[in-house]
C-alpha positions in Angstrom: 31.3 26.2 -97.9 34.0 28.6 -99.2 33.2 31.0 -96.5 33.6 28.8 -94.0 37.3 27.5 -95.8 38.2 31.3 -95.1 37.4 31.5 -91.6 39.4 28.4 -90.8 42.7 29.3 -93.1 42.4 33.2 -91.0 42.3 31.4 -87.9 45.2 29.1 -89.1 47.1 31.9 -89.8 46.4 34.1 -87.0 47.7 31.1 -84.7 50.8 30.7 -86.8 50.9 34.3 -86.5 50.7 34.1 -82.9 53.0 31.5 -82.3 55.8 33.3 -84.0 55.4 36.5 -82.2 55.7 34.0 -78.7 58.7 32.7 -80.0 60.5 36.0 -80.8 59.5 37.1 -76.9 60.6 34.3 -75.6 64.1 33.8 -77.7 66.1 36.7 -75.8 65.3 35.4 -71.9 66.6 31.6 -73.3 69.8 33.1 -74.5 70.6 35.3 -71.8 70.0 32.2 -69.3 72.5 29.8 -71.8 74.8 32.7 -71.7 74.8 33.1 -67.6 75.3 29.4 -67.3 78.4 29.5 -69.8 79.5 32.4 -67.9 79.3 30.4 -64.5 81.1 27.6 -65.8 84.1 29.6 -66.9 84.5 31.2 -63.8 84.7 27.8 -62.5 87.3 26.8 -64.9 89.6 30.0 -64.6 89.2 29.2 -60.6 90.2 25.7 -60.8 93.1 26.6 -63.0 94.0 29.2 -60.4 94.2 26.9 -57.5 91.7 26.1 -54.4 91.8 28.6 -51.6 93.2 26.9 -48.9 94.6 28.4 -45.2 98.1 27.0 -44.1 100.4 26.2 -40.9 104.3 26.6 -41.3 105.7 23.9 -38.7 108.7 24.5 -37.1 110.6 23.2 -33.9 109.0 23.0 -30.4 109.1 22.1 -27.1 107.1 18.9 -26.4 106.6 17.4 -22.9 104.6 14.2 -23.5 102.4 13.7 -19.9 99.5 11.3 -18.8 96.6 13.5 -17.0 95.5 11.9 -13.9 93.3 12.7 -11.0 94.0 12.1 -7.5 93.8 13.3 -3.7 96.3 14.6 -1.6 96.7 13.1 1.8 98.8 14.1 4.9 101.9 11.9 5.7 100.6 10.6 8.7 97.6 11.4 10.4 95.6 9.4 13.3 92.5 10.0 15.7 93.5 10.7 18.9 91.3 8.4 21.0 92.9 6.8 24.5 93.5 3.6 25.4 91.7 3.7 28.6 88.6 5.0 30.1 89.1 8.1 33.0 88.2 11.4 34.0 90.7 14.1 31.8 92.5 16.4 34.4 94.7 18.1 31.3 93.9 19.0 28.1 96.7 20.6 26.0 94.9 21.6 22.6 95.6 24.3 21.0 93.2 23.8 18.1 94.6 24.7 14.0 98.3 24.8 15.8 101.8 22.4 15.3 102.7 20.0 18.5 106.2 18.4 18.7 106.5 14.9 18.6 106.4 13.9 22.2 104.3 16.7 23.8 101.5 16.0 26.1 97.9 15.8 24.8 96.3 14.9 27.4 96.1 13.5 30.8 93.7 11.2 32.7 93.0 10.8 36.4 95.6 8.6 37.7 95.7 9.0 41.7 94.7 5.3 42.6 97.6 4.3 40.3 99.9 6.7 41.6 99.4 5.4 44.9 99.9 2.0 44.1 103.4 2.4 42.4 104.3 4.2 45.4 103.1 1.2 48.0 104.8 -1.5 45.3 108.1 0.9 45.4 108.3 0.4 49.2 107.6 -3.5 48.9 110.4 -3.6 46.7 112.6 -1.9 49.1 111.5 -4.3 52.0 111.9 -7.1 49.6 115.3 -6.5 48.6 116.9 -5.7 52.3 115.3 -9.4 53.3 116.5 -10.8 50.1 119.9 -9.5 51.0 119.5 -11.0 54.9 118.7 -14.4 53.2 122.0 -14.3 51.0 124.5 -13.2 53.9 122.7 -16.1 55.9 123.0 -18.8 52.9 126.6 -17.8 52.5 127.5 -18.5 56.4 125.4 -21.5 56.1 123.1 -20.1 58.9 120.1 -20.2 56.1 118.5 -22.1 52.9 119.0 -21.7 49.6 115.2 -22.4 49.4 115.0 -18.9 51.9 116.5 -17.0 49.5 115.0 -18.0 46.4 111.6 -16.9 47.8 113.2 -13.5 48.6 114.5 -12.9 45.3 111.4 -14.6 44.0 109.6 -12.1 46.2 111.4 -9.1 44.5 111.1 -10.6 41.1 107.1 -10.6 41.3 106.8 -7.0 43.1 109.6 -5.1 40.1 106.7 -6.9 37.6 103.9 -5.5 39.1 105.5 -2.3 39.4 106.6 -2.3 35.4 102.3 -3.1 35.4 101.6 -0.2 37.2 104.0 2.1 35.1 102.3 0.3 31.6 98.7 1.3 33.3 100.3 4.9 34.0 101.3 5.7 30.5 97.9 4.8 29.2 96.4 7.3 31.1 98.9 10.5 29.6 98.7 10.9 25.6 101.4 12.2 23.8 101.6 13.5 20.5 103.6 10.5 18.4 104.6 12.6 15.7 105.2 16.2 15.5 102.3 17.6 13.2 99.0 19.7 13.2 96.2 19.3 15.9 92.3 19.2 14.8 89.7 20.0 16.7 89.0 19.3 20.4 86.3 16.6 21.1 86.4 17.2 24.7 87.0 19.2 27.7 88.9 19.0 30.6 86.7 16.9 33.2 85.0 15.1 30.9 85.0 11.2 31.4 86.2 9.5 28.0 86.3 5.6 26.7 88.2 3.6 24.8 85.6 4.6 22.1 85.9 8.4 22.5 88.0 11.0 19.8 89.4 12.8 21.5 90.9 15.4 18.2 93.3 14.3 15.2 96.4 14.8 14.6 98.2 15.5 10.8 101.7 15.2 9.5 101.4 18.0 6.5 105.1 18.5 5.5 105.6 16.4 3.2 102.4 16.2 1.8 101.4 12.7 -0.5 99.2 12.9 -3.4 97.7 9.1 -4.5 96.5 8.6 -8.1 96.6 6.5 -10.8 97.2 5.6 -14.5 96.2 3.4 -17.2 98.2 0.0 -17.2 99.5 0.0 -20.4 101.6 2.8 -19.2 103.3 0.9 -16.4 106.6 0.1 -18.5 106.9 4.3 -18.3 106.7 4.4 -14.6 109.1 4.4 -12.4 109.8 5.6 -8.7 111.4 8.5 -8.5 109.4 9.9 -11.5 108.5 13.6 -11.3 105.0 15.3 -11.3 102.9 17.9 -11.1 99.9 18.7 -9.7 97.0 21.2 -8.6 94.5 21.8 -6.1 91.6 24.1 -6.2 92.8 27.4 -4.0 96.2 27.7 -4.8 97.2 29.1 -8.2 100.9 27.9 -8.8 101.7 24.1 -10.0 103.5 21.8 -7.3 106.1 19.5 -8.1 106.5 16.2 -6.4 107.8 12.7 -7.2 106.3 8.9 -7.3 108.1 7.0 -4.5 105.5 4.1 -4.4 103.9 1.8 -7.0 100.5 -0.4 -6.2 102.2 -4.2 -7.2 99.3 -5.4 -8.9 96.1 -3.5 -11.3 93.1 -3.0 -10.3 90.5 -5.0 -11.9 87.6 -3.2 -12.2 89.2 0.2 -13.8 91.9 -1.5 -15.3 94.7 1.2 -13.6 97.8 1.0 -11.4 98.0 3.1 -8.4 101.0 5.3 -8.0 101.6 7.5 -4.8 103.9 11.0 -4.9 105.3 12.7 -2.2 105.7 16.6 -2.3 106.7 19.9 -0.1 104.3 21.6 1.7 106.6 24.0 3.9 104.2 26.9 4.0 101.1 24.1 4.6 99.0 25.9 1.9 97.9 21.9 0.5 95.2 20.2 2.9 94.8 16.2 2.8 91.5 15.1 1.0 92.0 17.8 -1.5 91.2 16.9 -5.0 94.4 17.2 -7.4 94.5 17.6 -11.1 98.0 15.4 -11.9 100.4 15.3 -14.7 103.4 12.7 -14.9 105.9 13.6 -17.8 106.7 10.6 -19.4 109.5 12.4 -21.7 110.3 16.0 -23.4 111.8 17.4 -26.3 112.8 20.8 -28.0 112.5 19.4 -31.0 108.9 17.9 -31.4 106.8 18.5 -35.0 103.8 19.8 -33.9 100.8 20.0 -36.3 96.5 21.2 -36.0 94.5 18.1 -35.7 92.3 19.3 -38.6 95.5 19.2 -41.0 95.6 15.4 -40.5 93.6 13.0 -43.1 93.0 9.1 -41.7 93.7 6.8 -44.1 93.1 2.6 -44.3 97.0 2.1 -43.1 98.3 5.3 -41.6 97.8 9.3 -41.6 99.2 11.4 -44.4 99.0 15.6 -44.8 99.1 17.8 -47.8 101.9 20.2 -47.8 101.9 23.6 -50.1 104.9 23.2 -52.1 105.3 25.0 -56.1 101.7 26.4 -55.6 100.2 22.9 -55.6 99.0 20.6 -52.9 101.4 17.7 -52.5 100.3 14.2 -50.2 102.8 13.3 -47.9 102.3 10.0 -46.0 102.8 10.8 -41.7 103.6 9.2 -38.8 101.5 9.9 -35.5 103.5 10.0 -32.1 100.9 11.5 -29.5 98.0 13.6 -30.1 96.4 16.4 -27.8 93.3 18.5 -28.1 94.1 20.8 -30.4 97.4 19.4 -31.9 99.6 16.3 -33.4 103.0 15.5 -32.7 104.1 14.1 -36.2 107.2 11.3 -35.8 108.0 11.2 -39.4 107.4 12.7 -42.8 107.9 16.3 -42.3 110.4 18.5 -40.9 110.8 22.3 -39.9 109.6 24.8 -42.2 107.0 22.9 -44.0 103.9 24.5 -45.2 101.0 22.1 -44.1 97.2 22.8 -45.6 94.9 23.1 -42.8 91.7 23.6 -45.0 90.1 22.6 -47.9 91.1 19.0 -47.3 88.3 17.1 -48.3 88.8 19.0 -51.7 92.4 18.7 -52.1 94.1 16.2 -54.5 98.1 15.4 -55.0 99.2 18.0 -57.3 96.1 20.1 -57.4 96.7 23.8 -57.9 96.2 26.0 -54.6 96.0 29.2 -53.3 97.0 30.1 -49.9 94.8 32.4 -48.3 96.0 32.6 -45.0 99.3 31.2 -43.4 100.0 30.8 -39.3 102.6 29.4 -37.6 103.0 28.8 -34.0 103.0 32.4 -32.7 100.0 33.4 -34.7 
């Protein structure tokens, strides 16, 4: 029984034993860890005390032009298809496709002969009508004839002078001229053919001044006016036009909620085409003295907008007001002023008076 008391005491000891040397292995790595985490948290301490890194804009003064974007199509002043108003055989053809034509030149011409010939038969009616008509009056006026005799002879005249201004009417419709002096399409035809009523012949397009329809959003009516100017561009021709809004739809469409607005614009050298799409601007106002800021500088609040601007090395809160808004910027209205360094980064971090460090600063030019 003793010997067996023995064996368990050794092995008692031996696990105490044991134990002790685990502990004395294990001690250093425990206190090196503490000592990291103590290290960490220091580091975080001196950086707080130090400020948040944070990037910043200087504002300053700029120009401002405050525009509604748009999207139209540009269409010629005037602009028909030349179809005629009578059927016939074509005899001339003047088309000279791609080209001008003066108002008033001759398009074409259909066969007319039988109608020729019957102005020419009603002209010499006429002339017999009036020498009777004449014989009746010298008679009525020496009492040798009736009043009722020369009624029908100036009746007689009357009726011929009518068909005659029929014949003339029928004439015309037969010729074509151009109504306006633009640019010619394409031919349809050739001379000989037979044409209807029906048939287009070409077209014909008033380019100089060019028009340009589009529209806005209705809540912006109150900023319209005519005589407002705009620009716009087409796809082909690098430079920005300028034109100006001389009509206004008088009523809003109710299916996209929008008011139609039609420009008018210069196209001496012809280089815009009706049914070309157009980007359009209309400036609504401009200023040279607009607060401009980076979208990602302004923090939405429950009743307004405010900023943090960099002032004394700490972050200070400064309540905003909004004016307009693009895609990269904000025009502020009030609460800061040239020369004021805004934060840009950091922001969900930043608190009024919290320390800060600036690690980059930008202003308009950079």
């Amino acid at each position: 029984m003793k010997e067996n008391s023995k064996k368990v005491l050794r092995r008692i000891l031996w696990v105490l034993v044991g134990l002790i040397i685990l502990a004395l292995v294990i001690r250093p790595k425990v206190d090196f860890g503490s000592g990291d985490s103590d290290s960490q948290a220091m580091e975080q301490e001196q950086e707080v005390s130090e400020g948040i890194s944070a990037e910043a804009y200087i504002t300053e003064y700029r120009e401002y032009r405050d525009q509604i974007r748009s999207t139209g199509n540009v269409l010629a002043e005037d602009e028909i298809e030349i179809m005629p108003e009578t059927a016939g055989r074509i005899t001339e053809l003047h088309i000279n496709e791609g080209e001008e034509i003066e108002e008033g030149e001759l398009i074409l011409k259909l066969n007319n002969a039988d109608l020729q010939a019957s102005l020419r038969r009603i002209g010499h009616d006429i002339s017999l009508a009036k020498i009777q008509k004449e014989r009746e009056k010298k008679l009525f006026e020496s009492d040798a004839g009736t009043a009722e005799a020369y009624d029908e002879a100036q009746n007689r005249v009357d009726n011929l002078e009518a068909q005659q201004d029929e014949l003339i009417a029928e004439i015309e419709k037969t010729e074509i001229k151009a109504p306006f002096s633009g640019v010619i399409g394409f031919k349809n035809v050739s001379p000989g053919s037979y044409v209807s009523t029906s048939t287009s012949i070409s077209s014909l397009q008033k380019i100089d001044p060019i028009r340009v329809d589009f529209s806005v959003p209705e809540r912006y009516r109150s900023s319209i006016s005519k005589g407002q100017s705009i620009e716009f561009k087409v796809d082909g021709v690098e430079e920005w036009q300028e034109g100006s809004i001389y009509a206004i739809q008088p009523r809003v469409d109710r299916d996209s909620r929008t008011i139609g607005l039609r420009a008018r614009a210069d196209n001496e050298d012809g280089l815009l085409l009706p049914g070309a799409f157009a980007q359009v601007n209309v400036e609504l106002s401009s200023t040279n003295d607009a607060i401009m800021i980076p979208t990602e500088a302004l923090v939405p609040e429950a009743e307004g907008y405010h900023v943090f601007v960099y002032s004394g090395g700490k972050a200070q809160r400064v309540p905003v007001e909004v004016q307009q808004r693009t895609d990269t910027e904000v025009v502020i209205d009030n609460g800061l002023a040239a020369g004021d360094t805004v934060l840009t980064t950091a922001i969900l971090q930043l608190r009024d008076e919290m320390p800060v460090r600036l690690s980059h600063i930008q202003n308009n030019e950079s």
